[in-house]
Each structure stands twice: as structure tokens, then as C-alpha cells.
PDB file as gemmi writes it, atoms N, CA and C in Angstrom:
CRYST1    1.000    1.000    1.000  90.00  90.00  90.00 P 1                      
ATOM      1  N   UNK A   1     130.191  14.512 191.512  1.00  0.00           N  
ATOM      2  CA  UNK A   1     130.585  15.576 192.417  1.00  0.00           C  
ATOM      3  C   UNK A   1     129.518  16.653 192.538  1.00  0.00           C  
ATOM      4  N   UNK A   2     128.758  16.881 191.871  1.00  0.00           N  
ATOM      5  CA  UNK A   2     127.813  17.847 191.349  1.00  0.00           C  
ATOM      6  C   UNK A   2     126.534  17.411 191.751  1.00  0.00           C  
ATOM      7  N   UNK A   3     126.506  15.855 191.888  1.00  0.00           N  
ATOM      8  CA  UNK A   3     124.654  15.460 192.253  1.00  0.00           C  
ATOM      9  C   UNK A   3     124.009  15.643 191.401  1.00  0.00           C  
ATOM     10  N   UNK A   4     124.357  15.575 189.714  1.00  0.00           N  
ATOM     11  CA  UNK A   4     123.258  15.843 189.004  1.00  0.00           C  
ATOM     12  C   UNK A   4     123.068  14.802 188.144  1.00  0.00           C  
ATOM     13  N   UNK A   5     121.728  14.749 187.783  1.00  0.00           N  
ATOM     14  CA  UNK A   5     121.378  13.942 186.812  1.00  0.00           C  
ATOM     15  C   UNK A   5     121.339  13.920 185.308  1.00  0.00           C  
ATOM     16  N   UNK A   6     121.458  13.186 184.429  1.00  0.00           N  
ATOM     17  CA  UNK A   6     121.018  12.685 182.851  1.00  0.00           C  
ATOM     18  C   UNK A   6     119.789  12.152 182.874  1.00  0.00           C  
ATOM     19  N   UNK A   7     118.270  12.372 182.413  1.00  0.00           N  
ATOM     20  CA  UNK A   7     116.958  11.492 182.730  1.00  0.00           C  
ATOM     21  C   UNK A   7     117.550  10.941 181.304  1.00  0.00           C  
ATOM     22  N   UNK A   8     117.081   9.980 180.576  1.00  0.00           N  
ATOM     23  CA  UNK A   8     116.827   9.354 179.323  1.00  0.00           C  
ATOM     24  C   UNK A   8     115.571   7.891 179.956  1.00  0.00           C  
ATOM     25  N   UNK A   9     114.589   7.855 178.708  1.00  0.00           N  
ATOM     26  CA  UNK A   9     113.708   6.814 178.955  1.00  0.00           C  
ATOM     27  C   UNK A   9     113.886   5.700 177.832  1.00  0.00           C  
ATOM     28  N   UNK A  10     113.322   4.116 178.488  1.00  0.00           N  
ATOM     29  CA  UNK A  10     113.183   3.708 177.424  1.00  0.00           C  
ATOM     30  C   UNK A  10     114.505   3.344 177.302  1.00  0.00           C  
ATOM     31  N   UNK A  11     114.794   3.004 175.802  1.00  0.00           N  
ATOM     32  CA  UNK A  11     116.348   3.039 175.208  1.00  0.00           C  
ATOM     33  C   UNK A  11     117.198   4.116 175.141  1.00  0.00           C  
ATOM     34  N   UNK A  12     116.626   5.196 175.499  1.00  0.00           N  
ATOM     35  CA  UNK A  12     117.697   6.353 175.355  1.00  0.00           C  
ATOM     36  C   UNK A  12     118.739   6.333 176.024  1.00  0.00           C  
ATOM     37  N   UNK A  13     119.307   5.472 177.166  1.00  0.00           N  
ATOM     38  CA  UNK A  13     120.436   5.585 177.377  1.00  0.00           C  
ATOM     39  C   UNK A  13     121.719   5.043 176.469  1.00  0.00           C  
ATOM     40  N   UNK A  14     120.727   4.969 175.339  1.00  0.00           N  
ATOM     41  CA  UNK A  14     122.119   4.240 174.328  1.00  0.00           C  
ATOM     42  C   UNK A  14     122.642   5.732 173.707  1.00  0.00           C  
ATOM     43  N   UNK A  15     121.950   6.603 173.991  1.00  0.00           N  
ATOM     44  CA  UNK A  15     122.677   8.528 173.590  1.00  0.00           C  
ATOM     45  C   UNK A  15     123.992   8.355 174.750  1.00  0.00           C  
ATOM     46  N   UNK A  16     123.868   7.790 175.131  1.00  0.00           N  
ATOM     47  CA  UNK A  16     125.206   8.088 176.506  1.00  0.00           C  
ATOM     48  C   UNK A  16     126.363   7.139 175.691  1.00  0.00           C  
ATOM     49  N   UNK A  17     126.388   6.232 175.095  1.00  0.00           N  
ATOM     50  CA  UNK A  17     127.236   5.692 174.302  1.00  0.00           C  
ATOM     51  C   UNK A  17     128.427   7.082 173.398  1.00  0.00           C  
ATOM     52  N   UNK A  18     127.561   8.029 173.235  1.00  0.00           N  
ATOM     53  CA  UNK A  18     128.169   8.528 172.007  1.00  0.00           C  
ATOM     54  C   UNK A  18     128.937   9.351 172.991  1.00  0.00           C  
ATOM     55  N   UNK A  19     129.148   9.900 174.746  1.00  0.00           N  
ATOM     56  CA  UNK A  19     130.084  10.055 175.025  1.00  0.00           C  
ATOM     57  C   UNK A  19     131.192   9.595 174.979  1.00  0.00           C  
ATOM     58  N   UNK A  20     131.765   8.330 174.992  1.00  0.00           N  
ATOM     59  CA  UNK A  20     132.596   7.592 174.760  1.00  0.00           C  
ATOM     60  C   UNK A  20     133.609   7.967 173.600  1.00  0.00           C  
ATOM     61  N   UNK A  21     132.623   8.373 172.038  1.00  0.00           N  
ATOM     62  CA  UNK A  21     133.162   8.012 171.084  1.00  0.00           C  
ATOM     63  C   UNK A  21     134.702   8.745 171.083  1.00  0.00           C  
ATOM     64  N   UNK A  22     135.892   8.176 170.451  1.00  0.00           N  
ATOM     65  CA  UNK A  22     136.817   8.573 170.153  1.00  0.00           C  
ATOM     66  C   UNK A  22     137.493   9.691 171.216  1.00  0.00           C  
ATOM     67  N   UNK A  23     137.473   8.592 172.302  1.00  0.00           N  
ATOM     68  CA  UNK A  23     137.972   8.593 173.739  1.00  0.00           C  
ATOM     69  C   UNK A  23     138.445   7.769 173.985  1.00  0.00           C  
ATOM     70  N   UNK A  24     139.575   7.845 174.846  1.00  0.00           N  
ATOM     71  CA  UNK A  24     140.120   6.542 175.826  1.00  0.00           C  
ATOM     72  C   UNK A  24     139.116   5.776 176.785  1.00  0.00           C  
ATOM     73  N   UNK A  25     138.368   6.391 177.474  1.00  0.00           N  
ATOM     74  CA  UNK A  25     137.433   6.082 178.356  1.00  0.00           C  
ATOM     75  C   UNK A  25     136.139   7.277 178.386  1.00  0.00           C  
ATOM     76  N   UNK A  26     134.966   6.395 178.343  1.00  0.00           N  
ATOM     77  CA  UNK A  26     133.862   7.367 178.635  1.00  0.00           C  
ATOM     78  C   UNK A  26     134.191   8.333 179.778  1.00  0.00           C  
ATOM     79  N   UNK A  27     133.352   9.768 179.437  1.00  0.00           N  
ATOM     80  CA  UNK A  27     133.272  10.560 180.414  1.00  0.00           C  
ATOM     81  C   UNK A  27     132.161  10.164 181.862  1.00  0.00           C  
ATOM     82  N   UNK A  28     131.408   8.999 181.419  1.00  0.00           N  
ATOM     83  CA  UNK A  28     130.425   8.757 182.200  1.00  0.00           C  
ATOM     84  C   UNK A  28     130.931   7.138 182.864  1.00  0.00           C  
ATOM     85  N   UNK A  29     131.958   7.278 183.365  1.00  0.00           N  
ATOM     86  CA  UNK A  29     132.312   5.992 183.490  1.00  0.00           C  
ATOM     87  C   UNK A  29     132.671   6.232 184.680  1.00  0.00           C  
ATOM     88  N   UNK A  30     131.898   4.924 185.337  1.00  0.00           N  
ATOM     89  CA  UNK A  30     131.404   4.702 186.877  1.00  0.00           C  
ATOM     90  C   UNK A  30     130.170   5.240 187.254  1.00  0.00           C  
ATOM     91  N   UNK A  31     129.047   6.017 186.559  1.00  0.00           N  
ATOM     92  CA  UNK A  31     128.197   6.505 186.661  1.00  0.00           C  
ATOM     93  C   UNK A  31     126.878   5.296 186.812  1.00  0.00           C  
ATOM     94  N   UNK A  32     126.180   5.255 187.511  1.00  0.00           N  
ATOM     95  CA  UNK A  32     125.005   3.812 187.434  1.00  0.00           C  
ATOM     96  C   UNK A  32     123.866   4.811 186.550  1.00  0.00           C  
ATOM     97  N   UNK A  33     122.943   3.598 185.872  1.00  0.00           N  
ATOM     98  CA  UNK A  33     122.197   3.895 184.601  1.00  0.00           C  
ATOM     99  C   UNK A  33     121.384   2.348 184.704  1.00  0.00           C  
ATOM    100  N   UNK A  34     119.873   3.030 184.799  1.00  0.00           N  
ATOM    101  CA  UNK A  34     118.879   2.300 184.474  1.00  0.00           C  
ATOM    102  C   UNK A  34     118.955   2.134 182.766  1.00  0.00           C  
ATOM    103  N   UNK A  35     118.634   0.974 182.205  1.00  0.00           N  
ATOM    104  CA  UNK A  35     118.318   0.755 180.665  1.00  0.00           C  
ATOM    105  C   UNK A  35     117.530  -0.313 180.594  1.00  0.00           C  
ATOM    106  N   UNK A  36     117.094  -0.114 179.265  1.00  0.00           N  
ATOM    107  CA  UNK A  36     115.762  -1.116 179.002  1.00  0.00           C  
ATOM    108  C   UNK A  36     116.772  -3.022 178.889  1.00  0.00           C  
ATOM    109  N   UNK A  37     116.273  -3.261 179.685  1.00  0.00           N  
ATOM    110  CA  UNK A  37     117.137  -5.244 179.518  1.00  0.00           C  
ATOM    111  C   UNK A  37     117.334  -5.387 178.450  1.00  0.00           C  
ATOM    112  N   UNK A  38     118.459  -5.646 178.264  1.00  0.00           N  
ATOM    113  CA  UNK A  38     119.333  -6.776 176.943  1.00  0.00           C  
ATOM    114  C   UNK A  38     118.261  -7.968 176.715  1.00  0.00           C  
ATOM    115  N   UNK A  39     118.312  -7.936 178.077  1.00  0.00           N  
ATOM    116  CA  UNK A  39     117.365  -9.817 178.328  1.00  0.00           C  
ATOM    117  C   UNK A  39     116.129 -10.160 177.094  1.00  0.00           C  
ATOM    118  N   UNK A  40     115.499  -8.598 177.045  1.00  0.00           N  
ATOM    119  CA  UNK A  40     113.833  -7.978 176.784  1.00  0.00           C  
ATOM    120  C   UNK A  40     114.563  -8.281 174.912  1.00  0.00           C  
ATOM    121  N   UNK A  41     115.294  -7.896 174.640  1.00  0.00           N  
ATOM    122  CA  UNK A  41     115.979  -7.327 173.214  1.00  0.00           C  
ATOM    123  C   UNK A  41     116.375  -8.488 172.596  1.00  0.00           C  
ATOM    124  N   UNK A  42     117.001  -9.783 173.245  1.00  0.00           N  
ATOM    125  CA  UNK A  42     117.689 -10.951 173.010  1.00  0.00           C  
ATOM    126  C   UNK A  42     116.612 -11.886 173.111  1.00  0.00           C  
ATOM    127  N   UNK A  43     115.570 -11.785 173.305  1.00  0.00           N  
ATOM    128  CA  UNK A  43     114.150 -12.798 173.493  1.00  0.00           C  
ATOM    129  C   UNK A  43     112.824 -12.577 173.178  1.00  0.00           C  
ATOM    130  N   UNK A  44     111.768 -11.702 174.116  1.00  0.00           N  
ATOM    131  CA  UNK A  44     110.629 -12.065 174.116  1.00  0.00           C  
ATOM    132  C   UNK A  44     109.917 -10.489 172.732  1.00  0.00           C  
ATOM    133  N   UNK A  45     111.225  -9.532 173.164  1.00  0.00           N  
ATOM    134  CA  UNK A  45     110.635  -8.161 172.054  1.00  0.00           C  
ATOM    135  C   UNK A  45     110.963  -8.699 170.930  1.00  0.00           C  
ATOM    136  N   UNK A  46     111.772 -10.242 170.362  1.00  0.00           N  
ATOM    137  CA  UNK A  46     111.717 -10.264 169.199  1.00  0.00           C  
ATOM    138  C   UNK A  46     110.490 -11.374 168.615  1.00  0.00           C  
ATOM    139  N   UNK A  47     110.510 -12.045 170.156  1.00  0.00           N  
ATOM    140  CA  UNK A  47     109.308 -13.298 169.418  1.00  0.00           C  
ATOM    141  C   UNK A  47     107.897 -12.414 169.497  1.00  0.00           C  
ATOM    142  N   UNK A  48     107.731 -11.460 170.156  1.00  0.00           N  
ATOM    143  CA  UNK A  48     106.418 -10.848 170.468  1.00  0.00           C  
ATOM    144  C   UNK A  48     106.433  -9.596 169.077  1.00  0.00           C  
ATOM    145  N   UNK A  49     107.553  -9.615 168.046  1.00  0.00           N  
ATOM    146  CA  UNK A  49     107.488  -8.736 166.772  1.00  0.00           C  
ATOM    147  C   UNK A  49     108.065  -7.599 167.037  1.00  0.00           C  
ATOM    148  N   UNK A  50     108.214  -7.049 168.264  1.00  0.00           N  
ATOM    149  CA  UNK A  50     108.604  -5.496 168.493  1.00  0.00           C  
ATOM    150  C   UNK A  50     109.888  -5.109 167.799  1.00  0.00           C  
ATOM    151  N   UNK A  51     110.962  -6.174 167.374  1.00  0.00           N  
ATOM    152  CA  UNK A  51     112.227  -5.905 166.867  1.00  0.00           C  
ATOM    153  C   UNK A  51     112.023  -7.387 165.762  1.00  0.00           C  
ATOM    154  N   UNK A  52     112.245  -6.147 164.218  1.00  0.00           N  
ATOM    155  CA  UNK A  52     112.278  -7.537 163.748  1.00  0.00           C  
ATOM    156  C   UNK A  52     113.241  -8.594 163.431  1.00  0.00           C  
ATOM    157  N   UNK A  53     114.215  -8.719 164.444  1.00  0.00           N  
ATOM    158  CA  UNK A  53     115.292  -9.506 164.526  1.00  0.00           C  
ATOM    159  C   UNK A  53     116.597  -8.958 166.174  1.00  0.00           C  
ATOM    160  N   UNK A  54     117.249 -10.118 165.856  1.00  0.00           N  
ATOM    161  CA  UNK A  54     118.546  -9.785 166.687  1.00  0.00           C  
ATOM    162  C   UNK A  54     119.047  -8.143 166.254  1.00  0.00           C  
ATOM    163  N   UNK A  55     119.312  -7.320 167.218  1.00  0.00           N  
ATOM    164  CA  UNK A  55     120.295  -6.278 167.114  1.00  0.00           C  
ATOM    165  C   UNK A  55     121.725  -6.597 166.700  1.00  0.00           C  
ATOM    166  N   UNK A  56     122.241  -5.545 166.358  1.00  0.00           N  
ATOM    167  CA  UNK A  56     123.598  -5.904 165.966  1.00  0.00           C  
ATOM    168  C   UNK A  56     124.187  -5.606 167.431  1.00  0.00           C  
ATOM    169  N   UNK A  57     124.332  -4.931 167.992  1.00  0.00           N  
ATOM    170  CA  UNK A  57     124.648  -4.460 169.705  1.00  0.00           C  
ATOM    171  C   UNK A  57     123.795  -4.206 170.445  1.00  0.00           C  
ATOM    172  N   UNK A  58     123.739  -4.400 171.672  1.00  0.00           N  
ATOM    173  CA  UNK A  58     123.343  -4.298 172.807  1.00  0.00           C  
ATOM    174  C   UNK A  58     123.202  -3.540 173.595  1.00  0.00           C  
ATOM    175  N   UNK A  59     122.475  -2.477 173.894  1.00  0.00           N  
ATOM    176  CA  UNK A  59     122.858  -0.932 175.028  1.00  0.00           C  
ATOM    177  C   UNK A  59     123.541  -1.386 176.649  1.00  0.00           C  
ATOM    178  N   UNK A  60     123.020  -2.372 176.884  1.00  0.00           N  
ATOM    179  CA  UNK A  60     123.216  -2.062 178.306  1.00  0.00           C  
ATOM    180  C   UNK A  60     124.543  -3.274 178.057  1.00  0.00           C  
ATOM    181  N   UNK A  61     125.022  -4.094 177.208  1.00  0.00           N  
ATOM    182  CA  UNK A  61     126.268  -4.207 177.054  1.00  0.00           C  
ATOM    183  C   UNK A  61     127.138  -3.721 176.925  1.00  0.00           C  
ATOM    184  N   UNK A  62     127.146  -2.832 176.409  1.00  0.00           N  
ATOM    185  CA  UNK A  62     128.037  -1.977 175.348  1.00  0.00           C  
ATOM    186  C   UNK A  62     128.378  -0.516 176.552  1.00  0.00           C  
ATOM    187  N   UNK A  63     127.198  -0.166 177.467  1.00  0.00           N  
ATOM    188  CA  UNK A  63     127.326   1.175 178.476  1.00  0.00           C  
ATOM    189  C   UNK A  63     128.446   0.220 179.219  1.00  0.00           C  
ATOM    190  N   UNK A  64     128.052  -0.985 179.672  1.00  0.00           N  
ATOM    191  CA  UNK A  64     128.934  -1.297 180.803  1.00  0.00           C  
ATOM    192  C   UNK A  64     130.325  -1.870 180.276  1.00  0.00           C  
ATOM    193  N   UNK A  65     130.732  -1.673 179.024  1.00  0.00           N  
ATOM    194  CA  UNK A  65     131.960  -2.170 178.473  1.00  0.00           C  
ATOM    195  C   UNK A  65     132.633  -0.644 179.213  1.00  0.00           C  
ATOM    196  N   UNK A  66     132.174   0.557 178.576  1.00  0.00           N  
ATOM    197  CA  UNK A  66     132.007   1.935 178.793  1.00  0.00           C  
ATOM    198  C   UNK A  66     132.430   2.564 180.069  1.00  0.00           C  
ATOM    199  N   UNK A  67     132.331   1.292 181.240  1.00  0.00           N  
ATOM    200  CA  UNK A  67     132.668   1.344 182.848  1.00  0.00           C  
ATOM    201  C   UNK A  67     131.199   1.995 183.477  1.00  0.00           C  
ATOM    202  N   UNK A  68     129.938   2.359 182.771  1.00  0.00           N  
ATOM    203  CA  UNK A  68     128.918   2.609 183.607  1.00  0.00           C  
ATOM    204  C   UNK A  68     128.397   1.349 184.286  1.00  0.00           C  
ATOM    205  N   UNK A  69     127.395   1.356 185.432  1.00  0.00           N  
ATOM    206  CA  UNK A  69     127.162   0.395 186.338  1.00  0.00           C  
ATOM    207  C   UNK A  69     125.912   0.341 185.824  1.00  0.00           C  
ATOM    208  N   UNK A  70     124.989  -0.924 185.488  1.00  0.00           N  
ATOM    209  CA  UNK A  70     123.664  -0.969 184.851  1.00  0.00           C  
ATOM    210  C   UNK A  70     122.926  -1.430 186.025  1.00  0.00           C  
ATOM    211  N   UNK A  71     122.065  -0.592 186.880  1.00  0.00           N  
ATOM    212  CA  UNK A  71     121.733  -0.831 188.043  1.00  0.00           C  
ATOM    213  C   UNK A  71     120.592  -2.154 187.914  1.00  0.00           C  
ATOM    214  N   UNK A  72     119.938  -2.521 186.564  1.00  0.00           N  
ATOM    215  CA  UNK A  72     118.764  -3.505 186.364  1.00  0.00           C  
ATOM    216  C   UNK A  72     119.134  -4.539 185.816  1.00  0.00           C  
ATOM    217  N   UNK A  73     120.599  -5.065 185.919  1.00  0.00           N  
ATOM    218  CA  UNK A  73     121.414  -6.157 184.631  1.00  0.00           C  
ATOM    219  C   UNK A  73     120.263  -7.498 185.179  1.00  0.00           C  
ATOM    220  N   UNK A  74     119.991  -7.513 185.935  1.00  0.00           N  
ATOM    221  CA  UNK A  74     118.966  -8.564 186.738  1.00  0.00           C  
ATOM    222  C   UNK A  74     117.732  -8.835 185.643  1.00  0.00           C  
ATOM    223  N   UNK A  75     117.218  -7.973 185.266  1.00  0.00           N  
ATOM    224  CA  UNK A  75     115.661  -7.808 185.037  1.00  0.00           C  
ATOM    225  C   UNK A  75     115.209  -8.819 183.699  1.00  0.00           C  
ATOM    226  N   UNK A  76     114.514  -9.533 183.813  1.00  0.00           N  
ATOM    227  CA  UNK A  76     114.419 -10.818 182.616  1.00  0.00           C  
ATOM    228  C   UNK A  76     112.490  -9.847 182.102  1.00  0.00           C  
TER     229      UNK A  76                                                      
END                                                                             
């Protein structure tokens, strides 16, 4: 209603998670949100060393459980 933005880079949109906490529904729900690919996290950042293993969760899973819209769910 307001037109305003949240910037976060990178993984930081997993700080938008902690609206949610110990709520019925996020306050940011229906809101669209760029995040770094699941795709990137579940494959090539772990064979290329950047993560040294599987995550236990997922950001851009876990926002859109949340009801945000992940405008890049595409991006491999």
C-alpha cells in the first residue's frame, strides 16, 4: 500500500523469515522477493566448495511456504 521497499542482497532475504516467527502468517506474505536459487545451494555451491555440505533449509523454500512470491524460482 505504501510502495516501499526491503533491499537485502545475496542471502539476506532469509532475515525476512524471522518475520514470520511465532505468527499465524508472515507479515510479508504476498510480497515478491528476489533470493539467491535453492537450485545454486542444492548443487553446484556445494560441488564448487562454497557450502560445505547440504543445508538443513532452504531460503527461497521456506519464504514461499511464508506466502512470499520468489520472483527467480526459475534460475538454475
Amino acid at each position: 500500500d505504501n510502495d516501499r521497499f526491503i533491499v537485502t542482497l545475496c542471502h539476506g532475504p532469509a532475515a525476512l523469515l524471522s518475520a514470520g516467527l511465532n505468527r499465524e502468517k508472515s507479515p510479508l506474505e504476498g510480497y515478491s522477493v528476489c533470493v539467491f536459487p535453492d537450485s545454486l545451494d542444492e548443487g553446484a555451491n556445494i560441488e564448487i566448495g562454497y557450502l560445505p555440505g547440504r543445508l538443513k533449509w532452504l531460503v527461497a523454500d521456506l519464504l514461499t511456504k511464508q506466502g512470499l512470491k520468489v520472483v527467480n524460482d526459475d534460475m538454475t
